[in-house]
N, C-alpha and C positions, 0 to 999 in steps of 0.2 A: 358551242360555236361562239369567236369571239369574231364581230368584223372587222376586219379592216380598212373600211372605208371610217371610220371612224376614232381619234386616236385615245388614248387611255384617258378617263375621266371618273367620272363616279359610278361605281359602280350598281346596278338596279335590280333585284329579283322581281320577275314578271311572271306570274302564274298565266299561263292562256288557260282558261276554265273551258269546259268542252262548251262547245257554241251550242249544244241542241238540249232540249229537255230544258230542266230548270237551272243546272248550273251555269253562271253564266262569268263573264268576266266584268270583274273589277279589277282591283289592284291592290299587290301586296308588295309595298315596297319599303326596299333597306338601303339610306342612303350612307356611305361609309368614303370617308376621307384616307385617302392613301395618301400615303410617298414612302422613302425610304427604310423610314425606320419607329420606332417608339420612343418615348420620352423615356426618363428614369422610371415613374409611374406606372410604367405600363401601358398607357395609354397612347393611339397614334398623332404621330404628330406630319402625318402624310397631307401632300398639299394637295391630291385629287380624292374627291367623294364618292360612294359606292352606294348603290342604291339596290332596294330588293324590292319584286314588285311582283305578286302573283296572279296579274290574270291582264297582259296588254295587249293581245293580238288587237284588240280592237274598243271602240269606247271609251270610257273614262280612264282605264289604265292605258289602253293605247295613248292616246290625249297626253296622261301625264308625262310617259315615256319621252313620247315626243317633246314638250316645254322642255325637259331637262334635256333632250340633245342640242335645241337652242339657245338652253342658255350658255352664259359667256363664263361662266364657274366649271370647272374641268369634273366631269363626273365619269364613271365607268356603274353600267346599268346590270342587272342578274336581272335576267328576263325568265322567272319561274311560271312554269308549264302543266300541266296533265301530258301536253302536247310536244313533243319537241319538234314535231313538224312546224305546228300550229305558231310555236316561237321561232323558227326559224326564216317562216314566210311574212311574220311581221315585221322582223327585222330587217329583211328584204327590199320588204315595202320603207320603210323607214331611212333605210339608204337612199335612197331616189327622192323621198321627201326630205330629207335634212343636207344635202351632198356636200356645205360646207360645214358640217361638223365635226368638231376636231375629239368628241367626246363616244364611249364606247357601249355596246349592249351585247350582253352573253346569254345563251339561253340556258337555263336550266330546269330538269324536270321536279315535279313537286305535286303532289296531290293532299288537301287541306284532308282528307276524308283518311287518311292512312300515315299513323304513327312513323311505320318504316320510311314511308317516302320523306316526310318531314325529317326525319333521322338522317334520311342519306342525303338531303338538301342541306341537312348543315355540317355533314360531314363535309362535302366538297368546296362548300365557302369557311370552313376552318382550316384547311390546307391551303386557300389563295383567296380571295385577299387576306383570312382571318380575324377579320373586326367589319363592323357596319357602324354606319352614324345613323341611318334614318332609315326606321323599318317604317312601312307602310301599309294599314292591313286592308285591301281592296276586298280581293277574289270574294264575290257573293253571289248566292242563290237562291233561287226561288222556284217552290213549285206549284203555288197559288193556280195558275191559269193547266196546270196538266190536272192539279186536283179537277176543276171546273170540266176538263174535258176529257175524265174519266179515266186518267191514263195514272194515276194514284190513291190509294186510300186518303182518307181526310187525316188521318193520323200519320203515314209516312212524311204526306204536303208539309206538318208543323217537323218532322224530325229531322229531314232531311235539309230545311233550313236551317234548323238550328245547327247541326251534324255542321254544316259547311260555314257558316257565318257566326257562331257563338263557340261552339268546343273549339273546332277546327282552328279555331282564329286563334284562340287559348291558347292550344298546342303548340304553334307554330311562335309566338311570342314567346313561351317560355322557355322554347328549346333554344329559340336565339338571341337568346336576353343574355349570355357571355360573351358573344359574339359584340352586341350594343351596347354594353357596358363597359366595351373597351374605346369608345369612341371618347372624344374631349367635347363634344358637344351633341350627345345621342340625343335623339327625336325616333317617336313613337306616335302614330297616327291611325286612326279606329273610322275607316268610312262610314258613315252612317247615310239614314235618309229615312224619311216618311214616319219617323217612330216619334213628333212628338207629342208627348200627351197630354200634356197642356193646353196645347191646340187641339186637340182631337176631342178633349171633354167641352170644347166648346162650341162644338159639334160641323166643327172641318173634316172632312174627308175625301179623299182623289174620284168619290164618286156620289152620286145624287143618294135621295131617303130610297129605299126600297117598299113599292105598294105594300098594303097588308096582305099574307096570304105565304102559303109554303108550298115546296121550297122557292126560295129568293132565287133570283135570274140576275147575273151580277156576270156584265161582261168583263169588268177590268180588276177580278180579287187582288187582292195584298197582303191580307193578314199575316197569311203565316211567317212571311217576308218582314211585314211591320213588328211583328211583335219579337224577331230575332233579333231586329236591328236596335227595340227598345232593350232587348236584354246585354248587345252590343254596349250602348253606353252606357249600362252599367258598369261592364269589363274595363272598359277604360274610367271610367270613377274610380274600381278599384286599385288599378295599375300605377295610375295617378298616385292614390294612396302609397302603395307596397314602393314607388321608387322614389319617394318625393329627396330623400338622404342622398340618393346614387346621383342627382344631378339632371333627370333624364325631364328633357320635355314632355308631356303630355296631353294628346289632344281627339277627339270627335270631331270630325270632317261632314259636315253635310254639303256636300257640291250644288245640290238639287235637282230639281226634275228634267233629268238630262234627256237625248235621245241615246240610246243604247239598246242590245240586245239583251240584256236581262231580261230572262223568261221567255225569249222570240215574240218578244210585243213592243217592239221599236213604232209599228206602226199607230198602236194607241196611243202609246206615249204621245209618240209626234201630234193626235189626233187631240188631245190635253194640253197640247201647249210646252210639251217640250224643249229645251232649249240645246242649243250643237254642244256636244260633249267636249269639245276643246275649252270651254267655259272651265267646263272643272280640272282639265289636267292644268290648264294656268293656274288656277285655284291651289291648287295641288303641290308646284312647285313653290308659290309665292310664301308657303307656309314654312316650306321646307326652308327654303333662304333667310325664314328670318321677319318675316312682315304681322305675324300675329303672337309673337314672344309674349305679349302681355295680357292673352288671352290662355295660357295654358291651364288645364282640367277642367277646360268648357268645353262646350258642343261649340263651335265656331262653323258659322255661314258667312258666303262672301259678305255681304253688309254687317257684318254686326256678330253677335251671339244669341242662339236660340234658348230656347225654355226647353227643360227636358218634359 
């Protein structure tokens, strides 16, 4: 689905991650500069951006989705799915909130958890637009609080994150690293958040000590979530590494403690001190345009850069 209340701009893959259980939505986005044609090179030399984003029905990839149809730079959005409803109806919504934007958003389906899907996701962005500038890896989950209420083993809790937010993520970067490596100024971006441990050895963490005594009663878990997203910066340390020749930007995104449905605990979050997820989709784009260049193969938070 492409709309047309919006006109051609950069383009964005947007994963809607299924809203329930622990997968939830972030974003996986590809942003890719179109126009006519390609230089000698190979590379495009298109004067609208394409953006891939896996998981914006709502939240932080919603958020980002959005800054990019406000911004004044012509983009055309891939709004990658589980859902094609689920992108369809965000889109929807996104008309009515942006109505003078002149920039586009396509839905496309994709699931992090399945090779094939990921296949056939880049099969259909290599027949149109065929190149990305800025992939974006969102789509994340967690199944911390199903573990806690009995609805997972403690061992699926840790694989199922990692399955969605570390392999997943892997797979999907590497299948579309032809794709981004035809851009004249590719960016790559790795969401993070809560994984650092730096901070955590000295002795911060999202929730109070736990009395002495088993088992611990721990209403708001994270682990399994925290420590995918610590094996996350790794990925991007090493990506960082493996393209530093190709040119490509690289970077860890921590937004911070937003409000979102990740895990259907919006309302603890909020009850922490949450802050509105529009925070990070500005966050999101401002990277994307060009405002932290001289932070690349760091962890980068809005103030500053973090400790891994």
């Amino acid at each position: 689905m492409e709309s047309s209340a919006f006109a051609p701009g950069i383009r964005t893959w947007l994963d809607l991650a299924k809203n329930s259980g622990g997968y939830s939505c972030e974003l996986e986005l590809a942003h890719e500069q179109l126009a006519a044609g390609k230089g000698s090179d190979g590379n495009s030399n298109d004067c609208t951006s394409h953006w891939q984003v896996s998981c914006g029905n709502n939240g932080i990839g919603y958020e980002a989705v959005k800054a990019l149809l406000q911004s004044t730079k012509p983009y055309h959005i891939l709004m990658g799915s589980r859902s094609l409803d689920k992108a369809e109806n965000a889109i929807a919504k996104l008309q009515k909130e942006c109505p003078e934007s002149r920039n586009t958003v396509e839905a496309v389906r994709v699931d992090l958890t399945s090779d094939d899907s990921i296949k056939a996701a880049f099969d259909k962005i290599s027949s149109s637009p065929g190149h990305i500038d800025t992939l974006i890896n969102n789509a994340g989950a967690t199944f911390d609080l199903e573990y806690v209420a009995g609805k997972v083993t403690l061992r699926d809790c840790f694989m199922k994150a990692y399955d969605v937010n570390v392999a997943g993520t892997n797979v999907l970067t590497w299948t579309f690293m032809p794709l981004l490596l035809k851009s004249s100024d590719p960016r790559l971006i790795f969401v993070t958040g809560l994984s650092n441990v730096t901070q955590a050895s000295r002795s911060y963490f999202p929730t109070p000590p736990q009395p002495a005594g088993w088992p611990k009663r721990i209403e708001f878990e994270t682990i399994g979530y925290r420590c995918s997203k610590t094996a996350l910066n790794m990925l991007m340390v090493d990506w960082n590494h493996k393209l530093k020749a190709d040119g490509v930007k690289v970077w860890a995104l921590g937004p911070g403690m937003l409000e979102t449905d990740l895990g259907n605990a919006r309302h603890l979050a909020k009850k922490m001190g949450a802050k509105p997820a529009h925070i990070g989709g500005q966050f999101i784009r401002s990277v994307v345009e060009g405002q932290r260049d001289a932070d690349v193969g760091k962890i980068i938070v809005k103030d500053g850069v973090s400790e891994f």
